[in-house]
TIRO-2110 file (N, C-alpha, C; in Angstrom, 1 decimal):
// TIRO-2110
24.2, -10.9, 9.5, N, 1, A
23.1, -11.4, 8.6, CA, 1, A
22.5, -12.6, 9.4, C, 1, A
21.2, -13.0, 9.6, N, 2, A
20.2, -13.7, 9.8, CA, 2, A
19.9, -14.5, 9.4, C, 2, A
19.3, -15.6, 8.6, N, 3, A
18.7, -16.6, 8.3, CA, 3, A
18.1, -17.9, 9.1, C, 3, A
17.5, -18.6, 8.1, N, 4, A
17.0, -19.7, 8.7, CA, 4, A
18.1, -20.8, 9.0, C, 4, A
19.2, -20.7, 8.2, N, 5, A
20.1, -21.2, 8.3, CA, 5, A
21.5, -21.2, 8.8, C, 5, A
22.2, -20.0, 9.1, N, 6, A
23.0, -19.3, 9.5, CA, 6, A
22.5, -18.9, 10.9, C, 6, A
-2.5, -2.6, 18.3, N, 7, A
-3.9, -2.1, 17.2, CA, 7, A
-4.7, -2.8, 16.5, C, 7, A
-4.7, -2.4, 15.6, N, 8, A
-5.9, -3.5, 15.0, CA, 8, A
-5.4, -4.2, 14.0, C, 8, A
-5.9, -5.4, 13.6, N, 9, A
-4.8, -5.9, 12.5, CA, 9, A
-6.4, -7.1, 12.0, C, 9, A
-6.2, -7.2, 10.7, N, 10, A
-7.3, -7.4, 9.8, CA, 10, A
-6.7, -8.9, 9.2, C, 10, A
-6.7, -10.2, 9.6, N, 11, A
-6.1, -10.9, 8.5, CA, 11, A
-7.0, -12.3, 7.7, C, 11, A
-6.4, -12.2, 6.6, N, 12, A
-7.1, -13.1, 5.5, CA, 12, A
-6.2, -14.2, 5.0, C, 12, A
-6.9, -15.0, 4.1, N, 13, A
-6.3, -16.3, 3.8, CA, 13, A
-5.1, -16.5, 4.8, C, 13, A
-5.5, -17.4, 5.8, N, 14, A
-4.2, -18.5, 6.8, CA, 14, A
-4.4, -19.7, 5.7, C, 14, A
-2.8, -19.6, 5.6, N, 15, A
-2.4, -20.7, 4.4, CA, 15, A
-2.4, -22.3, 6.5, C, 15, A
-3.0, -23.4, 5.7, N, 16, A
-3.1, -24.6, 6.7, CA, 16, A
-1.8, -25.2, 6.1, C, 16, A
-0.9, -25.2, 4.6, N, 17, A
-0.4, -26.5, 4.3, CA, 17, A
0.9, -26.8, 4.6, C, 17, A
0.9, -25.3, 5.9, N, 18, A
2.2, -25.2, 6.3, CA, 18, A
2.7, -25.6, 8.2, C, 18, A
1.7, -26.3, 8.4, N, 19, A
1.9, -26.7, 9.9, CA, 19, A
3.6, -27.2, 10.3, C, 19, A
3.9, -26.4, 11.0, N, 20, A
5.2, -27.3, 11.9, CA, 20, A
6.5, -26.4, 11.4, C, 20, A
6.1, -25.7, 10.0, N, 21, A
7.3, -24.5, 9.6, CA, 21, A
7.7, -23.4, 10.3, C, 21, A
8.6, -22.7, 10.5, N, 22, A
9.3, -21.7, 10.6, CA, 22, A
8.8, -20.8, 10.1, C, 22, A
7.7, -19.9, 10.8, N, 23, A
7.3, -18.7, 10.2, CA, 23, A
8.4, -17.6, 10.0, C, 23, A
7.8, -16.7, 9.0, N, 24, A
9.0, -15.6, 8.6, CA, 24, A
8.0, -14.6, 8.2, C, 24, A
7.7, -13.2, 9.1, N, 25, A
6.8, -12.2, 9.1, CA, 25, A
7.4, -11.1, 7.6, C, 25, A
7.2, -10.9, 6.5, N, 26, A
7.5, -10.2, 5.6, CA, 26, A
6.6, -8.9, 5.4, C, 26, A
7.0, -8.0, 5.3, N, 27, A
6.6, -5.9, 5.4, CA, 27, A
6.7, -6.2, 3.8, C, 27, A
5.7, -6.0, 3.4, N, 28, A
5.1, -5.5, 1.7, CA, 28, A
5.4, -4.3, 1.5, C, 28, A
5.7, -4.3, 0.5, N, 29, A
5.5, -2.6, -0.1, CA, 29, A
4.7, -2.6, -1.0, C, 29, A
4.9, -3.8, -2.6, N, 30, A
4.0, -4.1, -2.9, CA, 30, A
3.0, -5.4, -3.3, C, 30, A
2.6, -5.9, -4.2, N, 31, A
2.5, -7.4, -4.7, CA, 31, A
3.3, -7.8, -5.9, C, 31, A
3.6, -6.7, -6.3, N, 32, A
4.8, -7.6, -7.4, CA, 32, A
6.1, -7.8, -6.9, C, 32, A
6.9, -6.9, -6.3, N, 33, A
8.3, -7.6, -5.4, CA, 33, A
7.2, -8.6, -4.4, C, 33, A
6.6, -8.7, -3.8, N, 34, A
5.9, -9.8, -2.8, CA, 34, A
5.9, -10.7, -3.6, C, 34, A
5.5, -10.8, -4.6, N, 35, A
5.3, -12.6, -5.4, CA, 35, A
6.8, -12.7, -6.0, C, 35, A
7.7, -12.4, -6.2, N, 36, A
9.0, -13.1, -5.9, CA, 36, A
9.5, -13.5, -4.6, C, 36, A
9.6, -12.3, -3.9, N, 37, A
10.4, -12.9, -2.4, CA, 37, A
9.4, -13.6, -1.8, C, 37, A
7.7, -13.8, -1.7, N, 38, A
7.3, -15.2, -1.8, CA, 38, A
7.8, -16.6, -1.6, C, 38, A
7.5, -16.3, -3.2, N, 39, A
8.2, -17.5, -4.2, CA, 39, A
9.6, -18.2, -3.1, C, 39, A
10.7, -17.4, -3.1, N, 40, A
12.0, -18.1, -2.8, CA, 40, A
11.5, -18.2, -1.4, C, 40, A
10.9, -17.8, -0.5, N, 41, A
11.1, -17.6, 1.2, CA, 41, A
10.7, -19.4, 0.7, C, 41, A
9.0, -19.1, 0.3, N, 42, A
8.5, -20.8, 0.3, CA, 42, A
9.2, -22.0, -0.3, C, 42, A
10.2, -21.5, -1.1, N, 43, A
10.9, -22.8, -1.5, CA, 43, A
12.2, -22.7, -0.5, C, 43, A
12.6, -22.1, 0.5, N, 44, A
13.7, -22.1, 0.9, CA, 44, A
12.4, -23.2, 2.4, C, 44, A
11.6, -23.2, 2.3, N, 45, A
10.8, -23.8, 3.5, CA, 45, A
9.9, -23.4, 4.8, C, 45, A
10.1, -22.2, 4.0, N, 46, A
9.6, -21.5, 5.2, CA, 46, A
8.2, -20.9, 5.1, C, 46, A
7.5, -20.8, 6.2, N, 47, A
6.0, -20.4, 6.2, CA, 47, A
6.2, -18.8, 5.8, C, 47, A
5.2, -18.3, 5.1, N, 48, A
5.2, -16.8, 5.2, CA, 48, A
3.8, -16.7, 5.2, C, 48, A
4.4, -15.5, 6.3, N, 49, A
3.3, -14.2, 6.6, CA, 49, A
3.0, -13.3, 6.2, C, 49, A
2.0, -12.4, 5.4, N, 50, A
2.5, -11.3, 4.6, CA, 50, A
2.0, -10.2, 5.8, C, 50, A
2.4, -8.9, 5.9, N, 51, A
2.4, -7.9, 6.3, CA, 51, A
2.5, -6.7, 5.8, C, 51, A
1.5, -6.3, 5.7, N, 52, A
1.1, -4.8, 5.1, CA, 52, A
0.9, -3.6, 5.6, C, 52, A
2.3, -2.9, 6.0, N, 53, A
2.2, -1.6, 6.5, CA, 53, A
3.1, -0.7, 6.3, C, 53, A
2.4, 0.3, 5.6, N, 54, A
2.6, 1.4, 5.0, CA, 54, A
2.2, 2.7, 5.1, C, 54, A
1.8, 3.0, 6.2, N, 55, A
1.8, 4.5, 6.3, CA, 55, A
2.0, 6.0, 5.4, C, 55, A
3.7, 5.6, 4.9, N, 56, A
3.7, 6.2, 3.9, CA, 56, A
3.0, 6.4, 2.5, C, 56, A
2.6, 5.7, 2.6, N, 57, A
2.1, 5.5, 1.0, CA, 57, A
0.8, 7.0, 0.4, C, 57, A
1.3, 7.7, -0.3, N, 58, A
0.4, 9.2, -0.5, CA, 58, A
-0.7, 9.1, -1.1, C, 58, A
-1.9, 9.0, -0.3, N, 59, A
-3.4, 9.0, -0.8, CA, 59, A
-3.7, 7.8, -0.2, C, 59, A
-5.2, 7.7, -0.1, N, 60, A
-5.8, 6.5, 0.7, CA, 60, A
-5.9, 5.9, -0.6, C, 60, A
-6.4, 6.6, -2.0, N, 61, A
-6.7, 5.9, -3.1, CA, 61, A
-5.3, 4.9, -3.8, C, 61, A
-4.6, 5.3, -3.5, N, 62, A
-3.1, 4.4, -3.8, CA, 62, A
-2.6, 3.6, -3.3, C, 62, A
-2.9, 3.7, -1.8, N, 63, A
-2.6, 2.7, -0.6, CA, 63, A
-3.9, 1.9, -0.9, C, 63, A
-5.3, 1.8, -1.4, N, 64, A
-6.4, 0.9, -1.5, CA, 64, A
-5.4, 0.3, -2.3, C, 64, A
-5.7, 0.4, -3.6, N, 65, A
-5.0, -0.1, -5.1, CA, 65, A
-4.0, -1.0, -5.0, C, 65, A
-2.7, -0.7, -4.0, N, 66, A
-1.6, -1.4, -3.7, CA, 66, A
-2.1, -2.6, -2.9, C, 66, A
-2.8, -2.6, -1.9, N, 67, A
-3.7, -3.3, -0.8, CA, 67, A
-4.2, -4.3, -1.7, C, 67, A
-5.3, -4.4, -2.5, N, 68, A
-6.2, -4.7, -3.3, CA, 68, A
-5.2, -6.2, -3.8, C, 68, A
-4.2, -5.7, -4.4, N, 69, A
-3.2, -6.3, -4.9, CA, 69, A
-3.0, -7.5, -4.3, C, 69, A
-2.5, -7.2, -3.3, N, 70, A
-2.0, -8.1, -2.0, CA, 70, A
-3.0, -8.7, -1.7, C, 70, A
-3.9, -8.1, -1.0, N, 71, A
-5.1, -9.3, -0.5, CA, 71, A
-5.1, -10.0, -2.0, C, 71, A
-5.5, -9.9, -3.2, N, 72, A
-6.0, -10.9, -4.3, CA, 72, A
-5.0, -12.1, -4.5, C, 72, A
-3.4, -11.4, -3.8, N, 73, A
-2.4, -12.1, -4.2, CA, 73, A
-2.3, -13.4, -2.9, C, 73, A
-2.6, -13.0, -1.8, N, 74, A
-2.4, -13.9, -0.9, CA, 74, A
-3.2, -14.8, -0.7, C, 74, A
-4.9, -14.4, -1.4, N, 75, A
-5.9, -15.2, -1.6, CA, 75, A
-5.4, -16.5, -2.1, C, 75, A
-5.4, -15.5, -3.3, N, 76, A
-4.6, -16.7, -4.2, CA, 76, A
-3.8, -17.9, -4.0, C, 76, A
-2.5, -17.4, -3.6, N, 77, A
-1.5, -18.2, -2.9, CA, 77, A
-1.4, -19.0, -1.3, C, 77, A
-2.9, -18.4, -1.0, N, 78, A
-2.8, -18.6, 0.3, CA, 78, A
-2.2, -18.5, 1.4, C, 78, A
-1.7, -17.2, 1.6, N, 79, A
-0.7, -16.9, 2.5, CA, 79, A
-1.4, -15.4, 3.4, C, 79, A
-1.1, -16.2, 4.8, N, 80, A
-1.9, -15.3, 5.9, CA, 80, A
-1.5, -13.9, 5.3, C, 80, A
-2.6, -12.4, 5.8, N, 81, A
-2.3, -11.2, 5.3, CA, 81, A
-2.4, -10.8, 6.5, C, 81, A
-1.5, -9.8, 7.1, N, 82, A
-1.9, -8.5, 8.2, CA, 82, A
-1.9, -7.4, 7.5, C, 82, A
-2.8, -6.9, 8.4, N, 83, A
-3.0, -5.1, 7.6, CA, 83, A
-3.4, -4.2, 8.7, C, 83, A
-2.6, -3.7, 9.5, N, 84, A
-2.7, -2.6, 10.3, CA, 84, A
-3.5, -1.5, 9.6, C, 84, A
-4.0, -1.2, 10.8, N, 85, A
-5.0, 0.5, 10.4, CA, 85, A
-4.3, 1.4, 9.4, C, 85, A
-5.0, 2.1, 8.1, N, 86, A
-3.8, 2.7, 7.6, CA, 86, A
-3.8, 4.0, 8.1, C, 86, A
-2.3, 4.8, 8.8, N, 87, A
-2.5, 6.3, 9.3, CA, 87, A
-1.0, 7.0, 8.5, C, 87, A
-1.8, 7.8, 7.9, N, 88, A
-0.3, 8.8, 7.5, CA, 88, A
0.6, 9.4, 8.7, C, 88, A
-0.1, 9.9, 9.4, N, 89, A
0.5, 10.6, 10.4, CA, 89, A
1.7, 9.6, 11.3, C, 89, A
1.7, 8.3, 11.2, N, 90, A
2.6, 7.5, 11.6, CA, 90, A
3.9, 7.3, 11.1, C, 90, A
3.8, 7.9, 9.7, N, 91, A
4.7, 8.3, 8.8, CA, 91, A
5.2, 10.1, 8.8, C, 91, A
4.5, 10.9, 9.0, N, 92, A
4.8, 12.6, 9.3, CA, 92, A
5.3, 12.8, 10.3, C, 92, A
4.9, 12.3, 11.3, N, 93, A
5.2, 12.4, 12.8, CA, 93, A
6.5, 12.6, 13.5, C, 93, A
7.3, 11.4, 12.7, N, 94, A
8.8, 11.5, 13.3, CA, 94, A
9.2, 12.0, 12.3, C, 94, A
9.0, 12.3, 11.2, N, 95, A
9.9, 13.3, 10.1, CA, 95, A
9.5, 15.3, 10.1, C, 95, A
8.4, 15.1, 10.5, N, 96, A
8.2, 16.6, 11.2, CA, 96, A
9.6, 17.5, 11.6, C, 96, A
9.8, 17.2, 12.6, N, 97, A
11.3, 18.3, 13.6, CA, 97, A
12.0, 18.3, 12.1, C, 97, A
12.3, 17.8, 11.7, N, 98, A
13.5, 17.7, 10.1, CA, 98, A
12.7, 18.7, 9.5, C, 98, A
11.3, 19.2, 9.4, N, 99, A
10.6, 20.6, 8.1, CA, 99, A
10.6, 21.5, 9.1, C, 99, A
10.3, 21.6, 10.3, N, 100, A
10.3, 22.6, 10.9, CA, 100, A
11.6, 23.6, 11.0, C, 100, A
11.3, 24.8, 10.4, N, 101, A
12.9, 25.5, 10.0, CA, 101, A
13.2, 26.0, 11.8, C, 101, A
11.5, 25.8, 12.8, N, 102, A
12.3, 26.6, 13.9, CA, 102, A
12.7, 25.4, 14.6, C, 102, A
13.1, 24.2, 14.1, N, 103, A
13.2, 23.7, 14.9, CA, 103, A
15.1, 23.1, 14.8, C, 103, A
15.4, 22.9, 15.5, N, 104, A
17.3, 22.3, 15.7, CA, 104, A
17.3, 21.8, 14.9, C, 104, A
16.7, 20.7, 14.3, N, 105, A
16.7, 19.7, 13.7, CA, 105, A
16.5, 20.1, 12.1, C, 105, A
16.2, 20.9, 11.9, N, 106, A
16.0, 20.9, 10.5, CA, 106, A
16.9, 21.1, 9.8, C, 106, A
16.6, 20.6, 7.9, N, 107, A
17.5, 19.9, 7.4, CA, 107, A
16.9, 21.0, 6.5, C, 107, A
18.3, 21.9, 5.6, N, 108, A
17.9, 22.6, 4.3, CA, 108, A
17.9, 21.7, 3.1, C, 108, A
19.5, 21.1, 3.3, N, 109, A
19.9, 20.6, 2.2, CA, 109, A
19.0, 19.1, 1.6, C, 109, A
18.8, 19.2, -0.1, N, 110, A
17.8, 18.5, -0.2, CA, 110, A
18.2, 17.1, -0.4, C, 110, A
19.2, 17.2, -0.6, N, 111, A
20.0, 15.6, -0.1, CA, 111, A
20.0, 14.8, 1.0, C, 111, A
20.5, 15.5, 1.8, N, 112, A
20.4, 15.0, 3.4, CA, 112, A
18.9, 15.2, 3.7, C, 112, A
18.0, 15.7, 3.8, N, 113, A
16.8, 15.9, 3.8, CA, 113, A
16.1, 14.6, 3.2, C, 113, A
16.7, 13.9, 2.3, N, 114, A
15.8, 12.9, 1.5, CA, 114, A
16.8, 11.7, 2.2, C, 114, A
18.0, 11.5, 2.6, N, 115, A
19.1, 10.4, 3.1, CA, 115, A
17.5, 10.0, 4.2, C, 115, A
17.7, 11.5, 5.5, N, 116, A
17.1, 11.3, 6.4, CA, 116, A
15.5, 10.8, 6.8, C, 116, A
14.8, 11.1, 5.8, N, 117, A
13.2, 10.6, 5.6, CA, 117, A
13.5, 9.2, 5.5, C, 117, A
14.0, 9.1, 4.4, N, 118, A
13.9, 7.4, 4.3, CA, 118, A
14.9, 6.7, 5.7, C, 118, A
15.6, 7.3, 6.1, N, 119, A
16.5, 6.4, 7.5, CA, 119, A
14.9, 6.6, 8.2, C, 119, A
14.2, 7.1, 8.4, N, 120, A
13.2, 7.5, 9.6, CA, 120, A
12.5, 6.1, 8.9, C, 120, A
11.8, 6.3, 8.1, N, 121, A
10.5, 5.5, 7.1, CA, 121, A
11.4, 4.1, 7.5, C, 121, A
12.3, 3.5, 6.8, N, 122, A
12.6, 2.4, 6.7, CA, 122, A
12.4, 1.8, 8.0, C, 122, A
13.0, 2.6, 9.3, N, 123, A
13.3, 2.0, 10.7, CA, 123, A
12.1, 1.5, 11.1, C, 123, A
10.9, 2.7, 10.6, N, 124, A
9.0, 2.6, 11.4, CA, 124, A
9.1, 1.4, 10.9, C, 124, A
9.2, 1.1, 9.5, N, 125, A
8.7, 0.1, 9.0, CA, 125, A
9.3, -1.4, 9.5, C, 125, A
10.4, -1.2, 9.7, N, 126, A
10.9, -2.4, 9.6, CA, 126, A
10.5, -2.4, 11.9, C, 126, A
10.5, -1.9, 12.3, N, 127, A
10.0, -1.9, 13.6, CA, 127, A
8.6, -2.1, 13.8, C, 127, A
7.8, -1.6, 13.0, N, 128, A
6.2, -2.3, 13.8, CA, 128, A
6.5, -3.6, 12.9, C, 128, A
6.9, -3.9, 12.1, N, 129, A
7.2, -5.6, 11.3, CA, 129, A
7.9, -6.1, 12.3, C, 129, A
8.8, -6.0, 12.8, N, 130, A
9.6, -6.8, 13.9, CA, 130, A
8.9, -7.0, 15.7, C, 130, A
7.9, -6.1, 15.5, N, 131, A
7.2, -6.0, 16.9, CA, 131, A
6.0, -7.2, 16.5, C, 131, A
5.4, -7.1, 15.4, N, 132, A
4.2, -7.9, 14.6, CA, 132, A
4.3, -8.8, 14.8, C, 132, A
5.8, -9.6, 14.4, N, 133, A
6.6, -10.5, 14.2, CA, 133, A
6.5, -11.3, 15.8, C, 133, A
6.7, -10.5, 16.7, N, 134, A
7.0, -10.8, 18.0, CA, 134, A
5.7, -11.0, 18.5, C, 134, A
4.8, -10.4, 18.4, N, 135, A
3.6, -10.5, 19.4, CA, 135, A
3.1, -12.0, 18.4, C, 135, A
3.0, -11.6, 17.6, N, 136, A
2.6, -12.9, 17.0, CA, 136, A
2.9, -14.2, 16.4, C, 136, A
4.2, -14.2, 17.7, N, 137, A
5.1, -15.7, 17.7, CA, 137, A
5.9, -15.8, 16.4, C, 137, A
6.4, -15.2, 15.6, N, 138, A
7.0, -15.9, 14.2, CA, 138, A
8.4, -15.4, 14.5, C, 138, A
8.8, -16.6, 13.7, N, 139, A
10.8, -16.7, 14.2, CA, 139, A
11.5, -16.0, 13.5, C, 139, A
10.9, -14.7, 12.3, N, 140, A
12.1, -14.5, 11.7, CA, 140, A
11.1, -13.4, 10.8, C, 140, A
11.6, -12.0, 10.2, N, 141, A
11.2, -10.9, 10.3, CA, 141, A
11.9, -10.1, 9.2, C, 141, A
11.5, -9.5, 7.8, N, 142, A
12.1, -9.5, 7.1, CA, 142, A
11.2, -8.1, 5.9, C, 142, A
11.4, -7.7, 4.9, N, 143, A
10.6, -6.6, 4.0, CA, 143, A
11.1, -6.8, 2.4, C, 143, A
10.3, -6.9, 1.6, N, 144, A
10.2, -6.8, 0.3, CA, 144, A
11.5, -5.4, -0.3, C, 144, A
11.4, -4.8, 0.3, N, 145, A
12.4, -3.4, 0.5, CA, 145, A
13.8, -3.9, -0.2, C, 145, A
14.1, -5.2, 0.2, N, 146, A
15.1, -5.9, -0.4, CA, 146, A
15.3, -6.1, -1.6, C, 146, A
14.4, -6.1, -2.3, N, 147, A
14.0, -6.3, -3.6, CA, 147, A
14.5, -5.2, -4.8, C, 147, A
14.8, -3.8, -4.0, N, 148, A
14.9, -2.8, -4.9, CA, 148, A
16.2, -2.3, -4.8, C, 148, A
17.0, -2.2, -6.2, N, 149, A
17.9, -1.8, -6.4, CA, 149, A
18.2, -0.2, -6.0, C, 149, A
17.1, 0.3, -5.6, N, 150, A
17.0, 2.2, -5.6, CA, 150, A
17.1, 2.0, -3.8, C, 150, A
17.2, 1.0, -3.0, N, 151, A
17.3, 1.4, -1.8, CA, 151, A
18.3, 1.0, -1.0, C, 151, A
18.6, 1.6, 0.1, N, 152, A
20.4, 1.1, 0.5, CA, 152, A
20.5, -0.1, 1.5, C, 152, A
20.9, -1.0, 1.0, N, 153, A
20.7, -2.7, 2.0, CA, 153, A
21.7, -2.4, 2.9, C, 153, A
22.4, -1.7, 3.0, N, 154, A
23.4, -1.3, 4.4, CA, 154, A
22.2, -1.0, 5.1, C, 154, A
21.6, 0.4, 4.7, N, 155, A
20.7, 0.8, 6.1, CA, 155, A
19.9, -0.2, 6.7, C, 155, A
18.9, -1.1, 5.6, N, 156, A
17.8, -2.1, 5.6, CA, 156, A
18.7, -3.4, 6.7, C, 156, A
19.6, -3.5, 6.4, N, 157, A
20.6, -4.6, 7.4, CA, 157, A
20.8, -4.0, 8.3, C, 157, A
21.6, -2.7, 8.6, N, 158, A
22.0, -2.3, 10.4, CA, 158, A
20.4, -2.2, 10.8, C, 158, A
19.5, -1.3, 10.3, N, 159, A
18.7, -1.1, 11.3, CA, 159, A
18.2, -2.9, 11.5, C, 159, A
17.4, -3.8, 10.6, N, 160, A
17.3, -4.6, 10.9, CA, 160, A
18.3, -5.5, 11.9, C, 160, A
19.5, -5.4, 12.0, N, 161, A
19.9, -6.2, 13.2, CA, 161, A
20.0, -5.1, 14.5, C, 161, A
19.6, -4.1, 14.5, N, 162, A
19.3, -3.8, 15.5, CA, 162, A
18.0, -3.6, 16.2, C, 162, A
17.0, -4.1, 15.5, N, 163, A
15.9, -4.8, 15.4, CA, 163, A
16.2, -5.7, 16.5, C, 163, A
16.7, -6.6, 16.0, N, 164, A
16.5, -8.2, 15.9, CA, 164, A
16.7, -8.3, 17.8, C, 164, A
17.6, -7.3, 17.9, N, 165, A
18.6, -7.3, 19.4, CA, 165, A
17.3, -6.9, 19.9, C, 165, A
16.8, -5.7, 19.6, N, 166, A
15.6, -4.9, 20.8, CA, 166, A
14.6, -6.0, 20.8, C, 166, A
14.3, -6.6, 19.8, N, 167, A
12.5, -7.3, 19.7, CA, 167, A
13.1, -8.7, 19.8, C, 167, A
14.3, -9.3, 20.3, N, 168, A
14.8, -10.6, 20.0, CA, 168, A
14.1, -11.6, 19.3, C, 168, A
14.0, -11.1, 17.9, N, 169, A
13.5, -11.9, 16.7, CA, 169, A
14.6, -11.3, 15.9, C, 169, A
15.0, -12.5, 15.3, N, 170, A
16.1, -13.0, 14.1, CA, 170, A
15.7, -12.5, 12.6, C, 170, A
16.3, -10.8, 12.4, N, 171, A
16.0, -10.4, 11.2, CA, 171, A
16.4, -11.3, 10.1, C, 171, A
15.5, -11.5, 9.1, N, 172, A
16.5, -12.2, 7.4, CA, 172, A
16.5, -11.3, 6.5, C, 172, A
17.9, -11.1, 6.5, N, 173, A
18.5, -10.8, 5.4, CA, 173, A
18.9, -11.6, 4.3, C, 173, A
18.5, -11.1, 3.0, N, 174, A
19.1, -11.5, 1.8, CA, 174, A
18.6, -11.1, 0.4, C, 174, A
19.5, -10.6, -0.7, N, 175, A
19.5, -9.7, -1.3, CA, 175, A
18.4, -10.2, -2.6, C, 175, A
17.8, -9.8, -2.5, N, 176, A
16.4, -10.3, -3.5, CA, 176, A
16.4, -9.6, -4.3, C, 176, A
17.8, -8.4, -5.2, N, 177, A
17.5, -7.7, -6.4, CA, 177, A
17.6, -8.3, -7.3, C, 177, A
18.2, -9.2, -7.8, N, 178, A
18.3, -10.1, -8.5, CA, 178, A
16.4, -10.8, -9.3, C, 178, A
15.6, -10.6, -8.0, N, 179, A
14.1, -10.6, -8.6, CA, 179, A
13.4, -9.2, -8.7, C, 179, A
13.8, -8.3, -8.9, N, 180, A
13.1, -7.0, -8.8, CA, 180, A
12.7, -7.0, -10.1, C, 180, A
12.9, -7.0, -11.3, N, 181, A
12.5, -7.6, -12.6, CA, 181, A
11.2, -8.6, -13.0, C, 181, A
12.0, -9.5, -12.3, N, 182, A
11.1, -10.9, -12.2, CA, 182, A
9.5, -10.2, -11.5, C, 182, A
9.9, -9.6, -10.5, N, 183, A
8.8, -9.2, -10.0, CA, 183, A
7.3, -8.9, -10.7, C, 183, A
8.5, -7.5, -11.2, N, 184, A
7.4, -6.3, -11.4, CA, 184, A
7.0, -6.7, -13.0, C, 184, A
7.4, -7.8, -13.6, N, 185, A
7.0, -8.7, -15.0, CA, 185, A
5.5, -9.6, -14.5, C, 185, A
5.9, -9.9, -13.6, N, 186, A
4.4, -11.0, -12.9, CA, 186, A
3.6, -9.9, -12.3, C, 186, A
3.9, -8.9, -12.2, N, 187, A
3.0, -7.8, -12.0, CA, 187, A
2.1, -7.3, -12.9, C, 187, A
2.9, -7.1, -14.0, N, 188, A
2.2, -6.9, -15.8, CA, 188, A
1.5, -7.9, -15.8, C, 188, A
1.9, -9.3, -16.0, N, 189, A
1.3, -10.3, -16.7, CA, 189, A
0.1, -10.5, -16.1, C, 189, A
-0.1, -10.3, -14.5, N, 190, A
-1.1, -10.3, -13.3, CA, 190, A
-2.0, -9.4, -13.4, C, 190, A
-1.9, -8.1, -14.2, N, 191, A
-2.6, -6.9, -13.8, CA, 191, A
-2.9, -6.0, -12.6, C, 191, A
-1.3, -6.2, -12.2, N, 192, A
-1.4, -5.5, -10.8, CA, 192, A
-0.8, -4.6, -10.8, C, 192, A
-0.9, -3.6, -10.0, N, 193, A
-0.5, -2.5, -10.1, CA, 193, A
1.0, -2.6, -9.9, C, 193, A
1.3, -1.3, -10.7, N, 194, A
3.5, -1.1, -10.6, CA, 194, A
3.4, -0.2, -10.3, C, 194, A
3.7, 0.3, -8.8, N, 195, A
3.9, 1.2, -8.6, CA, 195, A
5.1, 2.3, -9.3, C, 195, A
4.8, 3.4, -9.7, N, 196, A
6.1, 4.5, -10.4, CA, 196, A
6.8, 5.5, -9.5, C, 196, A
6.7, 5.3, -8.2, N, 197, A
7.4, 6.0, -7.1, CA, 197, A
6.9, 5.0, -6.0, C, 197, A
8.2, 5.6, -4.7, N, 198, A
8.6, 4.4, -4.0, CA, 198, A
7.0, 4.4, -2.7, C, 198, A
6.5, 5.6, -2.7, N, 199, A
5.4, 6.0, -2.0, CA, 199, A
4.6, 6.6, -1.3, C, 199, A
6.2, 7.4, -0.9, N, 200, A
5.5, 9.0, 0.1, CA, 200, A
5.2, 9.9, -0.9, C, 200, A
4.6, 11.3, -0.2, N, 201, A
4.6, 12.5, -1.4, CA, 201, A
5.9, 13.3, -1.9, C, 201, A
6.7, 12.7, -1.2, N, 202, A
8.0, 13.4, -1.6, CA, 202, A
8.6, 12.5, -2.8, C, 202, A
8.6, 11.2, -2.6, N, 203, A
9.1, 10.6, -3.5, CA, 203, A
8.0, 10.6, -5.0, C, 203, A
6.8, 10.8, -4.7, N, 204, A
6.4, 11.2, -5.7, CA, 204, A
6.7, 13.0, -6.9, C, 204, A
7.0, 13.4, -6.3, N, 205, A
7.0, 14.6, -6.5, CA, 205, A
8.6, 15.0, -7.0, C, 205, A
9.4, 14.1, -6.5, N, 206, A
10.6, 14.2, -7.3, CA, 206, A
10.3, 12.5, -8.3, C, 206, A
9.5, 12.2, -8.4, N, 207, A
9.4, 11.5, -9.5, CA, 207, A
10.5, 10.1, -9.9, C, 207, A
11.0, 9.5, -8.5, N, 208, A
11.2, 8.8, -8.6, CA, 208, A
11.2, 7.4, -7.8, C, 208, A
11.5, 6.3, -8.7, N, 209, A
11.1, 4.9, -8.2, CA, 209, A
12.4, 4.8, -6.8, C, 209, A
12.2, 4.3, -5.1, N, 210, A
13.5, 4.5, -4.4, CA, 210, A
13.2, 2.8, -4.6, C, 210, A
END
């Protein structure tokens, strides 16, 4: 565990009132877990960056909507945004060989099949955030992903500290379910979207929030 203590990219509102802090690069998923783990990064002292990439996310119209969110939220709050190009295919790409039946690699069973997507998804994600992180100087590299009780913080921690070793930036870990509530309540009260699945078409389609 990590702490502060222990292409093309599009960005809006650079918060100034944070000169001389410890940046910490944060992977969105959406703006209601984003406005808690926010919240605590900035009171623990640290500058944040928000980062918006998502690939996965099924439909350009859902990925706008979720987007929308975040830019209005960062405006607001004033906190720099990145937004990489959005491409599905960055997300299909390495999970492909796993549907292909002619291929070695493929997976019948619909369990292991769903273990294995999300091991793929999480790693992309948490790897172009740790590369982001790196090219653009910030000390410490982290995802909203933490936030949800439906996802497995073993995987979200190894792959992140094996992150940390390849991109030598200092993953932060720390378990933010405890705001997953809090969250997605300032999401209501905000008028922002809740998302009802975690974001690919598969997780839509079995109908549930990961």
């Amino acid at each position: 565990m990590n702490s502060p203590d222990a292409s093309k990219t599009e960005k809006v509102g650079v918060s100034t009132e944070s000169v001389g802090k410890k940046k910490i690069l944060v992977h969105i998923c959406c703006s209601s877990c984003f406005s808690y783990v926010s919240k605590r990064l900035r009171e623990d002292g640290l500058e944040v960056v928000g980062y918006f990439y998502n690939p996965e996310v099924h439909g350009k119209g859902e990925y706008d909507k979720r987007l929308k969110d975040v830019r209005d939220f960062c405006n607001e709050k004033k906190i720099e945004l990145i937004v990489p190009k959005y491409d599905v295919q960055e997300f299909f790409a390495p999970i492909m060989p796993f549907m292909d039946k002619t291929s070695i690699k493929y997976i019948s069973d619909k369990k292991r099949w769903k273990r294995k997507r999300c091991q793929i998804c999480i790693l992309n994600l948490l790897e172009k955030t740790a590369e982001t992180a790196r090219d653009q100087k910030v000390n410490y590299f982290t995802s909203t992903m933490l936030t949800s009780p439906y996802k497995d913080h073993d995987e979200i921690w190894n792959q992140g500290l094996v992150l940390e070793q390849l991109f030598k930036i200092s993953f932060y870990y720390r378990d933010f379910r405890k705001g997953y509530w809090a969250g997605r309540n300032y999401g209501r009260s905000h008028k922002m979207v809740i998302p009802s699945y975690c974001g690919c078409v598969y997780s839509a389609e079995e109908g549930i929030l990961e």
